[in-house]
C-alpha positions in Angstrom: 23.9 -18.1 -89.0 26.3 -15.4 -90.6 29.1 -14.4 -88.0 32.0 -11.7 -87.6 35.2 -13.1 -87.7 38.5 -11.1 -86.8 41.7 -13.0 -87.6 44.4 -11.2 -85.7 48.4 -11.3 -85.3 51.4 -9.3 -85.7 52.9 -7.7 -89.3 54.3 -10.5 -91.5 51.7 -13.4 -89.9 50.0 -14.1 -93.5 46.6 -12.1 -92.4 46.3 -9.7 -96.6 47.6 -13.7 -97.7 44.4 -15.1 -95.9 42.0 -13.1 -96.9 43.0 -13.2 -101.0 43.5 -16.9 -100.0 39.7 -16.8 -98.7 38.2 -14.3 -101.6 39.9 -16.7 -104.1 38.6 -20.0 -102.4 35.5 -18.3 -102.3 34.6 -17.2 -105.6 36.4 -20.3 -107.3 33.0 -21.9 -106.2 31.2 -19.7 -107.4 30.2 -17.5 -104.1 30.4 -13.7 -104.7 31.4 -11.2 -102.0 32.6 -7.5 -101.1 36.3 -7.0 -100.3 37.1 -3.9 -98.3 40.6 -2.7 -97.4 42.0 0.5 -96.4 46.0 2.3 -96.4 46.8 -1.0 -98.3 51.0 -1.0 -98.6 50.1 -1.3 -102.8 48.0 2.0 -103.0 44.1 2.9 -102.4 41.3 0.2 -103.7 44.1 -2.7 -103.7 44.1 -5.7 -101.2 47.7 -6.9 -101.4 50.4 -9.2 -100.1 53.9 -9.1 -99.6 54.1 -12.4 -101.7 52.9 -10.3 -104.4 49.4 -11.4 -104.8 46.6 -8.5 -105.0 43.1 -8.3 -106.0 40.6 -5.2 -106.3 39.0 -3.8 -103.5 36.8 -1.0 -102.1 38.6 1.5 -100.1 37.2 2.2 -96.8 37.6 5.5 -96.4 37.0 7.4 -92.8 33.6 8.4 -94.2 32.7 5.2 -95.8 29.2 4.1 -94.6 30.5 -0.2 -95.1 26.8 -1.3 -93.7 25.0 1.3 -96.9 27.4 0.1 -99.5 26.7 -3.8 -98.6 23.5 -2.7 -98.2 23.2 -1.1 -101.7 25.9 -4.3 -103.3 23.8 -7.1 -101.9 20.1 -5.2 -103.5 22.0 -5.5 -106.5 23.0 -8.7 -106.2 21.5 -10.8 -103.8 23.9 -13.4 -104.2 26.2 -11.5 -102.2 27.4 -14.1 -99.1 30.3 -12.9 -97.7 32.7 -9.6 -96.8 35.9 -9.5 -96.4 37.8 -6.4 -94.6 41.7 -6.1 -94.1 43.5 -4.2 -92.5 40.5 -3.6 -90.2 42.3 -1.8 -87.5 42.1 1.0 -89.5 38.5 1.2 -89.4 36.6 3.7 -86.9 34.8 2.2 -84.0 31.4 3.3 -86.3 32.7 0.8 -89.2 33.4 -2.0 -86.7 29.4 -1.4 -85.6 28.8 -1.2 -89.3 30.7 -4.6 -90.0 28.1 -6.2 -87.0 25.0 -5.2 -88.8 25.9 -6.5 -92.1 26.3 -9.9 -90.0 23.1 -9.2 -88.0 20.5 -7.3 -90.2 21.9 -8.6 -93.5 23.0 -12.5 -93.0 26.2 -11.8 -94.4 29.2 -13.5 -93.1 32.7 -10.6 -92.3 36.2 -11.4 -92.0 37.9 -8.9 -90.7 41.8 -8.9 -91.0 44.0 -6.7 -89.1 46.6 -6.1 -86.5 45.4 -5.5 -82.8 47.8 -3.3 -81.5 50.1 -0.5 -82.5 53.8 0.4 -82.5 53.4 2.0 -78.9 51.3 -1.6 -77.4 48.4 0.2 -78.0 45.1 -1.4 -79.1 43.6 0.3 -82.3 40.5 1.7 -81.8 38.9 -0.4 -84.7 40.5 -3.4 -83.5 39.8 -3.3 -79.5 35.9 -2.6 -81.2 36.7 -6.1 -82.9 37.2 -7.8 -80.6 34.3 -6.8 -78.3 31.9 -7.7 -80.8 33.4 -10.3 -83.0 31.4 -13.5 -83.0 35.0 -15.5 -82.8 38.7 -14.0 -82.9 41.1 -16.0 -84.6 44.8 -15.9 -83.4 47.2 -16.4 -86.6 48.8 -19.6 -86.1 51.8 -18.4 -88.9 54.8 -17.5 -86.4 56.6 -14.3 -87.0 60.3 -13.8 -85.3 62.2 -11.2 -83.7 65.5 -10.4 -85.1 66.9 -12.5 -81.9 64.9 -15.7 -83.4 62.3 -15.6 -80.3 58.6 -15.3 -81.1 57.9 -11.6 -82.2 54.7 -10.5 -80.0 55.2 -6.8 -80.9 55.0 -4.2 -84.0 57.4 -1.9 -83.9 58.0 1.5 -86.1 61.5 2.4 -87.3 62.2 6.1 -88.6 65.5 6.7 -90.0 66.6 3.5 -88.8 65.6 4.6 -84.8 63.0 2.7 -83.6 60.3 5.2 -82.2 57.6 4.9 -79.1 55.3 8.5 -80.3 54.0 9.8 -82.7 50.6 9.5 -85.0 49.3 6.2 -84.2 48.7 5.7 -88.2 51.8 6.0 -91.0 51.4 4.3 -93.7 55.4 2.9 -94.1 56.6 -0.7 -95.1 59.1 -2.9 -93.7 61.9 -2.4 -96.2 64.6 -1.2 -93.4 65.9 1.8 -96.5 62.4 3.2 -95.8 62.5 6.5 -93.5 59.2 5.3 -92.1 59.8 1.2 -91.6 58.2 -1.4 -89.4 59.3 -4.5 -88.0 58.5 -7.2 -85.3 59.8 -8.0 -81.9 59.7 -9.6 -79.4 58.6 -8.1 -75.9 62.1 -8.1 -74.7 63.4 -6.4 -77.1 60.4 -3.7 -77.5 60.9 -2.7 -74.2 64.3 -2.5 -74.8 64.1 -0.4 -78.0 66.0 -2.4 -79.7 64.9 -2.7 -83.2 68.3 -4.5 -84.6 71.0 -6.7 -83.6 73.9 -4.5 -81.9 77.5 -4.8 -83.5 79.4 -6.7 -81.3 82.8 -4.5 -80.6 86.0 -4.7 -82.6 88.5 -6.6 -81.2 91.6 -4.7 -81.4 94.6 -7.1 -83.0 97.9 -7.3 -80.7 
């Protein structure tokens, strides 16, 4: 039975190294699949990872119909087994339903990849869709850490260095700190604290 699979976990967990680690498994034996990402860090049609590792991919785009073009992929080649989609909580709540039916009406095992919530603690619309329907959810067992060196449990967005709480919910930034738009990981403590950094301790004034 083909399922939907939705590996989960904060920024820097491994989930783009996953899924190329998956894709590559895969079509080493010989299995063939779709790969979908979407406002991939390397540009549009490119599933990347910050270890430097990249493949081609098919950018889903607000408007893309995912269950048409497996649809259309697997009619032309009906060896088609698998899909894999990253950075899945971009997707709209219609391409999380899309990603179902390819598992239902088409046999074809998804992996989705993404991060559950945003830089406010909010869940992503294509993610909290995810995880309603998703055969299985899949915590990422690689541990990211907060700059204090407890486990980091939340994203956080950076903009000139500030770490912010509103905004758009998606800006496309990296984690590079020199970035105007950054992100990093924290842990709770420290997100509710806003504290994106470790605060100089004061100078000691010499006698």
């Amino acid at each position: 039975m083909a399922e939907l699979i939705f590996f989960s976990g904060t920024m820097d967990c491994g989930k783009s190294t996953l899924a190329l680690q998956m894709d590559h498994n895969r079509s080493a034996r010989g299995r063939r699949g779709l790969v979908f990402t979407r406002n991939d860090r390397a540009g549009q049609g490119v599933l990347s990872s910050r270890l430097g590792l990249s493949t081609a991919a098919v950018e889903a785009a607000h408007d893309t119909n995912l269950y048409a073009y497996s649809e259309a992929a697997l009619a032309a080649d009906p060896e088609i087994d698998y899909v894999i989609c990253d950075e899945a909580q971009f997707l709209t709540e219609d391409q999380v339903e899309q990603l179902a039916a390819i598992v239902d009406e088409l046999g074809v095992d998804v992996f989705a990849f993404g991060i559950a919530t945003d830089f406010r603690t909010r869940l992503f619309p294509g993610s909290q869709r995810l995880i309603e329907l998703a055969d299985e959810i899949r915590v990422m067992q690689v541990e990211t850490l907060c700059w204090c060196g407890a486990r980091a449990t939340h994203n956080a967005r950076t903009v000139g260095g500030e770490m912010v709480v509103e905004g758009e919910q998606v800006v496309v930034g990296d984690v590079t700190p020199d970035e105007e738009v950054a992100y990093t990981v924290l842990c709770r403590r420290h997100h509710r604290a806003r504290q994106a950094q470790a605060v100089p301790a004061p100078a000691i004034a010499s006698a």
